[in-house]
N, C-alpha and C positions, 0 to 999 in steps of 0.2 A: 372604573372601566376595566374590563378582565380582558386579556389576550388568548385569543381563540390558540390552542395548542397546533403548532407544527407537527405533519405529518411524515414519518421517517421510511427510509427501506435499506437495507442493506445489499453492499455491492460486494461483490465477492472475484479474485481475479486468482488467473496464474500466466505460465509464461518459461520458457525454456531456453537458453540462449548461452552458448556453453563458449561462445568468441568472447574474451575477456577483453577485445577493444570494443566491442561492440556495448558490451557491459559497461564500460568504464565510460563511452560516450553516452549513455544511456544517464548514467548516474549523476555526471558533469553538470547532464542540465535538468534533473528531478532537483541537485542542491540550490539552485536559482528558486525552485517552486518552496523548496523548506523554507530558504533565508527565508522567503516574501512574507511567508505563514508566520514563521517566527516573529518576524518584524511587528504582526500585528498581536500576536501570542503577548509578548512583550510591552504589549503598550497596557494591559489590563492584569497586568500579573501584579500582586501586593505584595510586597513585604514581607517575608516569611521569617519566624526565629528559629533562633538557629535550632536543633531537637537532638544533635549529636551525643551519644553518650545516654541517651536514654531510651533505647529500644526502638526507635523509628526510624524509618528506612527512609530516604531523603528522596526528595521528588526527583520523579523519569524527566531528564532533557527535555525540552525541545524537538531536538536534533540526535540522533544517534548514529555516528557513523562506525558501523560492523565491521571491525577485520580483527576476527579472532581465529584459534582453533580452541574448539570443546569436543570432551571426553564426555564418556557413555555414562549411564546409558541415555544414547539420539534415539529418540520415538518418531520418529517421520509417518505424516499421515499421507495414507497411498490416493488422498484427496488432492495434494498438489498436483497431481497431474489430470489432465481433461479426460481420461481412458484408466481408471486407478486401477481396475483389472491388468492390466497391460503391464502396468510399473509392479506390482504384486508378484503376477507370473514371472517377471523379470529377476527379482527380490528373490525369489524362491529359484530358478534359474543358477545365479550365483551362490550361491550358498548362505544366503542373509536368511536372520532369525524372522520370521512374520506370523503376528497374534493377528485373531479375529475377538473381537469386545462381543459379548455377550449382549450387549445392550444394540447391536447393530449397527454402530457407527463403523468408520474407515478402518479397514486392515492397517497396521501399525509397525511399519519397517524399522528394525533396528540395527544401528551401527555405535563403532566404540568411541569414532572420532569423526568430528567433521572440522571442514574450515566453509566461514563463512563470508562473504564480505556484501557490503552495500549499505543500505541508508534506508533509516526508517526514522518519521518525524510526524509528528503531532498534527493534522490541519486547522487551521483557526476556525470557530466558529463563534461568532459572541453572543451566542446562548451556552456554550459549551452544556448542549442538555446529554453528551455521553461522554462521559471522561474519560469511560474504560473502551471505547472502541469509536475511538477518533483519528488512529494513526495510519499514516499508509508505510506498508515496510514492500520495499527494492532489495531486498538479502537475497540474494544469488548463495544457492551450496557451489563449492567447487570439490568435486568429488569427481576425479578423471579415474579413478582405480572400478569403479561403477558410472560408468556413463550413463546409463538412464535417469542417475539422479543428478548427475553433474550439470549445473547450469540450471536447476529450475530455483523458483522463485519462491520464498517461505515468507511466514511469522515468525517469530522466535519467542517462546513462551520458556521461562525457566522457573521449574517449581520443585520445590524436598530433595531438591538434590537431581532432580531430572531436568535432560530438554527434550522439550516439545519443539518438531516442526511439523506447522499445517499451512495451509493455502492462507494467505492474507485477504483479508475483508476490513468491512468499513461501515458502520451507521450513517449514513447520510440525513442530512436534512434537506426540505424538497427545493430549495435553491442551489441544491451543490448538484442535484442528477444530472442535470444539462452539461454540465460544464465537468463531471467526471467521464461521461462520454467523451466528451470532446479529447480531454490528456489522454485518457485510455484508446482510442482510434487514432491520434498520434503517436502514440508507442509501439499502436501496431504495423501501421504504414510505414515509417517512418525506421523504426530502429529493431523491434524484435517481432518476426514476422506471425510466429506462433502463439503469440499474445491474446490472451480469454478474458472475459468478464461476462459477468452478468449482474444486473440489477433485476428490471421485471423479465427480460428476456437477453439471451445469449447474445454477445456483440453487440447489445442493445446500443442506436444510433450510429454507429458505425457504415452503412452501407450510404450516410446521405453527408457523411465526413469524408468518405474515401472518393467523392466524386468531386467536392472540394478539394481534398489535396491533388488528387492526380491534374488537375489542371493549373494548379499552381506550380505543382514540376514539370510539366509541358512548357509554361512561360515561362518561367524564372530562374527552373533549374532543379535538382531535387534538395543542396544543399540549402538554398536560401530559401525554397520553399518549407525546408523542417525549421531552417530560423526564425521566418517569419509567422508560420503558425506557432511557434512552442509563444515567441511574443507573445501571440494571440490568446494563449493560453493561459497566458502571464497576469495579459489586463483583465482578460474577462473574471480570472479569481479578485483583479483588486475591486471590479466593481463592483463584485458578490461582494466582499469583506465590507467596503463602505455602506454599502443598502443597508445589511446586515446590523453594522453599529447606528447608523440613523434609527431605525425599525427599531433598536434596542431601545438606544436615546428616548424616542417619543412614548415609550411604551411605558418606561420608568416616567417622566414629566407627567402623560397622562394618571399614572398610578399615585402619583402625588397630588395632583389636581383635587 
């Protein structure tokens, strides 16, 4: 018996939010969404020997928790932002270096120095069918000397001696869409108001979230209402993650059948 292949989309977000309490409550409880993810990451991880000493770069976390400062040259792609014209004009404004790629991709703003901080972590999947684009990253630039860039939301890509920041995205499988709506519309109600994504469409699910929570902050309050959805957001990943490993389970049984 063959398993019918999973259908994938990629989500792509950004987000601006330059109040480092607001960041820090933000982050607090995305590390509740890592451990959970970890916790099942962990349950299907082998054994690895050890490769030190011989030219192999050791496996990425789990978990990465960001608070560095990195030297140039920072390539910041003028995609982090929902209007990259705007941040561009801004870049050139200040007196910042900006390329255009010949190949048409995003203008490419350059700085010597940034500081980063926030949380980027792995999500479980137990087909793990994209190793290389499974992670969600929360790195916040703090850049107050350039406020347009200060407080938006990146990837962190470091290659030949470069960083790369671009807008964070994600390969999804068609059981995680539902339920990244759902985190992503409480990020944006909820804690950073200028908060974007898209999967097939911009803010996609969001407008039938935001009528759910607004009545949950009417009864309850708006505190206990972000506590009790982020809950909600909690379980509904664990009952993804279980379906998930059963659906695997039966698929390997049957394949040995």
């Amino acid at each position: 018996m063959s398993s019918v292949p999973m259908s994938c989309v990629d989500v792509v977000w950004k987000g601006n939010c330059r109040d480092p309490k607001v960041r820090y409550r933000l982050l607090s409880y995305l590390h509740r969404l890592a451990h959970l993810s970890d916790g099942y990451l962990r349950q299907g991880e082998r054994p690895q020997l050890s490769l030190v000493g011989e030219g192999h770069t050791p496996p990425r976390p789990n978990i990465e928790v960001v608070d560095e400062v990195l030297s140039g040259p920072i390539m910041i792609s003028s995609a982090i932002a929902p209007h990259p014209e705007r941040l561009v004009a801004r870049a050139r404004e200040a007196g910042l270096s900006v390329t255009e790629p010949d190949d048409g991709s995003p203008h490419v703003i350059m700085l010597d120095e940034v500081l980063l901080r926030g949380l980027d972590f792995k999500l479980f999947d137990p087909r793990d069918l994209h190793p290389d684009d499974n992670r969600m990253s929360f790195v916040f630039v703090e850049c107050p000397e350039h406020h347009f860039l200060d407080g938006r939301l990146v990837e962190v890509t470091k290659k030949d001696g470069e960083v790369h920041l671009a807008e964070p995205r994600l390969r999804l499988q068609t059981y995680l869409e539902d339920w990244t709506d759902c985190l992503f519309s409480w990020t944006r109600f909820f804690v950073v108001g200028d908060f974007w994504w898209q999967r097939h469409e911009e803010l996609q699910g969001y407008a039938d979230y935001r009528g759910v929570f607004e009545e949950l902050q009417t009864t309850r309050g708006s505190d206990e209402a972000m506590e009790a959805t982020f809950d909600a957001v909690l379980s509904t990943f664990t009952q993804h993650a279980e379906h998930g490993i059963d659906e695997v389970r039966s698929l390997a049984k049957a394949g040995k059948a």
